[in-house]
LOGUTI-421923 format. One record per residue (C-alpha): residue in one letter; x, y, z. Coordinates in steps of 0.2 Angstrom, whole numbers, plus 5000, padded with zeros to 4 digits. Layout:
% LOGUTI-421923
- mivex X Y Z
- A X Y Z
...
This chain:
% LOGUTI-421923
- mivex X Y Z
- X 5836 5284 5519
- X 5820 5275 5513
- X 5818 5270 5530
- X 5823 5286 5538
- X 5811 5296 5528
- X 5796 5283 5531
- X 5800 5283 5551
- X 5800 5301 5552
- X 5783 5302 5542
- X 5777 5291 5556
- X 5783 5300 5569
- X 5774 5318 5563
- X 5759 5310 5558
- X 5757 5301 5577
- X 5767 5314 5587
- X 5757 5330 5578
- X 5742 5320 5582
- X 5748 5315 5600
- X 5750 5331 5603
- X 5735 5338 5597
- X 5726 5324 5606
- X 5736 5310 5620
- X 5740 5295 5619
- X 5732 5292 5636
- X 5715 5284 5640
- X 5706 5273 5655
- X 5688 5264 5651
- X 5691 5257 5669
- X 5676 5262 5679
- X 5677 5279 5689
- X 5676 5273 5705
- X 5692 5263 5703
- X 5703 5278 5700
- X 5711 5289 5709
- X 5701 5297 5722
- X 5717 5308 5731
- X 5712 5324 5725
- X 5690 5325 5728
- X 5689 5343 5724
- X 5696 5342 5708
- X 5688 5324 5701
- X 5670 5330 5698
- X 5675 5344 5687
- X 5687 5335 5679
- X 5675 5320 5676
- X 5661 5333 5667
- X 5675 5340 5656
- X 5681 5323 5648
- X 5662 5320 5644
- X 5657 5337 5638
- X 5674 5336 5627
- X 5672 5319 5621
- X 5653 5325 5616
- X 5661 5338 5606
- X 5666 5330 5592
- X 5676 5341 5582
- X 5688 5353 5586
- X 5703 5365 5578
- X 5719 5362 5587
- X 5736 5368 5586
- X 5751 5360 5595
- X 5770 5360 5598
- X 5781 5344 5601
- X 5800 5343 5609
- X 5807 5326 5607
- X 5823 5329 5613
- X 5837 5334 5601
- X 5830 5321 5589
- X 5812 5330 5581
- X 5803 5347 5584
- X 5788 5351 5577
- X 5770 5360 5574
- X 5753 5354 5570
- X 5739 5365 5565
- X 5720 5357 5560
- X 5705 5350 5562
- X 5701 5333 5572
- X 5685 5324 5572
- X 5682 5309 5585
- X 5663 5304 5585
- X 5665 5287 5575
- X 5685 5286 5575
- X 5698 5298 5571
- X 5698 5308 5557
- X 5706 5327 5553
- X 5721 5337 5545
- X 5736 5344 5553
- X 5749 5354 5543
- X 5763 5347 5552
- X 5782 5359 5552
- X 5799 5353 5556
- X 5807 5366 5567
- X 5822 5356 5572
- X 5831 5340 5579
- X 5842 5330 5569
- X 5825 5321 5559
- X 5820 5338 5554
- X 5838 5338 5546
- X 5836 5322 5536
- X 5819 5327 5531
- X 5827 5343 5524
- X 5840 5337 5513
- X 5825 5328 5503
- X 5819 5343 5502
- X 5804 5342 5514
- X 5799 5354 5529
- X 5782 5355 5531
- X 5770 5339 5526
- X 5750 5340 5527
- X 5744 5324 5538
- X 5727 5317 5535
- X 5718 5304 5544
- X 5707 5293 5540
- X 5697 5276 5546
- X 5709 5263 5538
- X 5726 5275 5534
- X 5733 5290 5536
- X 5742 5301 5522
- X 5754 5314 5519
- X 5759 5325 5508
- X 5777 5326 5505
- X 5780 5340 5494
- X 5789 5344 5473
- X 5805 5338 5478
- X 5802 5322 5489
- X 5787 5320 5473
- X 5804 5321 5461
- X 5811 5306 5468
- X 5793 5297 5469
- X 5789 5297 5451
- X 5778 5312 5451
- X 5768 5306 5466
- X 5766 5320 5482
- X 5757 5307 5493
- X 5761 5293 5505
- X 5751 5281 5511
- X 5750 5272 5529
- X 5738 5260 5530
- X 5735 5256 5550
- X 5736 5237 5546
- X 5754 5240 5539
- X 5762 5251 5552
- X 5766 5236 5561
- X 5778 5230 5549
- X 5788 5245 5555
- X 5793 5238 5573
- X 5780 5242 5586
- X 5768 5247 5573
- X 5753 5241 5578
- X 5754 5252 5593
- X 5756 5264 5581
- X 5740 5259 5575
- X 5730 5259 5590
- X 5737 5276 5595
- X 5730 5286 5576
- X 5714 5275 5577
- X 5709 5279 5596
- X 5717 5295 5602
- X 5705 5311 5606
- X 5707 5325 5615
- X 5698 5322 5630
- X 5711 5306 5634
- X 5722 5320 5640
- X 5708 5324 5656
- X 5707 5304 5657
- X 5723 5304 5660
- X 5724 5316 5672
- X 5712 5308 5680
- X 5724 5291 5684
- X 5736 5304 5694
- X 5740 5303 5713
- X 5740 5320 5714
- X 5728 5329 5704
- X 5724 5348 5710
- X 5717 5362 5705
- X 5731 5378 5702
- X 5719 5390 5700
- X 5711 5401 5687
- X 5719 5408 5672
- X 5719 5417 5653
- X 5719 5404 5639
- X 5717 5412 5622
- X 5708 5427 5629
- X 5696 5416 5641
- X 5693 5410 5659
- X 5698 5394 5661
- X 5702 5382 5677
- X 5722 5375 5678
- X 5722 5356 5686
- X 5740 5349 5687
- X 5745 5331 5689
- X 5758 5316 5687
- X 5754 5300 5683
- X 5767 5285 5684
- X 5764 5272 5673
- X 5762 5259 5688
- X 5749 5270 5692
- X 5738 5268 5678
- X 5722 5259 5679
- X 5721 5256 5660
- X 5732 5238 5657
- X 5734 5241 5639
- X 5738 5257 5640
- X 5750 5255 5655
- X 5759 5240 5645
- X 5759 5254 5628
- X 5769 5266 5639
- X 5779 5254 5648
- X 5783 5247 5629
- X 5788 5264 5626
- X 5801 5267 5640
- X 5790 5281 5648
- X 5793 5281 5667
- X 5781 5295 5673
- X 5771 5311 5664
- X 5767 5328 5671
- X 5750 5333 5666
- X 5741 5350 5663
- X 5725 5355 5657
- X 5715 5371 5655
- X 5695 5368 5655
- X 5683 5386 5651
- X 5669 5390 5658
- X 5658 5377 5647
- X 5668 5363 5653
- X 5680 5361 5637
- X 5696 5357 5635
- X 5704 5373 5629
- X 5723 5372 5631
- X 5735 5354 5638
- X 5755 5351 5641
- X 5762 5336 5643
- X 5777 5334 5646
- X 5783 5313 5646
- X 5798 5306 5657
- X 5808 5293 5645
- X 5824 5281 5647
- X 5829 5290 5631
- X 5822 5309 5638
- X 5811 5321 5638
- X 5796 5324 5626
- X 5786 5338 5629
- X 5769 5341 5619
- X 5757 5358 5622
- X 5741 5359 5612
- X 5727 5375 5611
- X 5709 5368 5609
- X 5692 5382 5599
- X 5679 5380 5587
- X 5672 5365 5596
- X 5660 5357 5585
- X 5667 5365 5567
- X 5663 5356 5551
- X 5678 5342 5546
- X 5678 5334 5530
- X 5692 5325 5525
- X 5693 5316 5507
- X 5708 5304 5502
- X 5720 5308 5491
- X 5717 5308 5470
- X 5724 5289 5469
- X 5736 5293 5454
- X 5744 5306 5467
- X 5747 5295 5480
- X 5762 5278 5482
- X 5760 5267 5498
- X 5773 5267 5511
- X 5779 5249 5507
- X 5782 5253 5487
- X 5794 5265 5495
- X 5802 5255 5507
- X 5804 5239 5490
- X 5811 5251 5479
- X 5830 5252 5474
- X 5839 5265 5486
- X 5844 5276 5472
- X 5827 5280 5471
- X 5824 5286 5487
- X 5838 5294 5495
């Protein structure tokens, strides 16, 4: 159950944040991706910039991994020197929700920060913690996990505007037309990118480490070139994950402070400790 519980952590904590953000980027140079859909690239190219100049932004997302975790996010992210921010994070369902819900937990608060990220588990997980509501993840640690340091690299790098980058390594990128997102205009561009497709080596050997065969990208950009609304929705050996997330307040304050230290236990204290303690 301790490693259940510290698995499942991880998988919020990245999979809120994924889909508030993506796990997707390219730094390769513009005139080496994909060039199949002209009409669509320039626009597409000005919102990944006027998005990653942004900053800041509150977000709130859904995430279907199959039958195995659902879940919400609901925050602020800041991505100007790193990630940092705070998701309230829900379990809506899948059989990890119902293993976080016989210790009592349904809901955690995510933050994240330069070298770790936190969350808060609740009274009842606290119970069995010695009195302590928080867990810590340093970055450096996660590897310890099994494909952690991917792990890593995904909280420390993700941004919002990796979702456009994205789009932009698809072979068939278009334009849908316009549409209402959160009572404005916006522009719909649609893709799929398969993972041999992708110009970016690292992040092609991340997803191909990660089983993902193919993802269906969609974004909604307003009228001053911002990311407002994305869906992903990610092909897998082991299924379908699907992620939508709603972009405003571009540029909002975001503050994030650590944890009181005698509130908070690190994640490999939990996974030492005697079984009993926690399960």
């Amino acid at each position: 159950m301790k490693r259940t519980t510290v698995w499942v952590t991880t998988a919020a904590a990245l999979t809120g944040l994924a889909a508030c953000t993506s796990s997707g980027s390219s730094d390769e140079p513009e005139d080496k991706r994909t060039s199949s859909a002209p009409a669509a690239l320039p626009a597409l190219r000005t919102a990944e910039r006027s998005t990653e100049r942004a900053e800041t932004a509150r977000v709130r997302s859904t995430t279907v991994m199959g039958t195995q975790l659902s879940l919400t996010a609901d925050g602020v992210l800041a991505w100007r020197d790193g990630l940092s921010g705070s998701l309230t994070i829900d379990y809506t369902g899948g059989t990890a929700a119902e293993a976080m819900r016989d210790l009592g937990v349904t809901s955690m608060e995510a933050r994240y920060l330069s070298d770790a990220y936190y969350a808060r588990m609740g009274d009842t997980f606290a119970a069995k913690m010695g009195g302590k509501h928080w867990l810590r993840y340093a970055y450096d640690d996660l590897k310890t996990l099994g494909g952690g340091a991917d792990l890593a690299d995904q909280m420390r790098s993700t941004t919002p505007n990796q979702s456009v980058r994205l789009l932009l390594d698809s072979g068939d990128v278009r334009e849908v037309g316009r549409e209402t997102v959160d009572g404005q205009a916006a522009t719909h561009y649609s893709g799929t990118v398969r993972v041999e497709d992708v110009t970016d080596t690292e992040l092609r050997r991340r997803l191909q480490d990660a089983d993902v065969t193919a993802e269906t990208v969609d974004i909604w950009i307003n009228e001053k070139n911002l990311l407002v609304k994305k869906v992903e929705k990610t092909s897998t050996t082991n299924g379908r994950v699907t992620q939508s997330a709603h972009y405003s307040d571009y540029g909002v304050k975001v503050a994030v402070q650590k944890p009181p230290a005698a509130d908070t236990e690190d994640f490999t204290a939990l996974l030492s400790q005697p079984s009993t303690t926690a399960s």
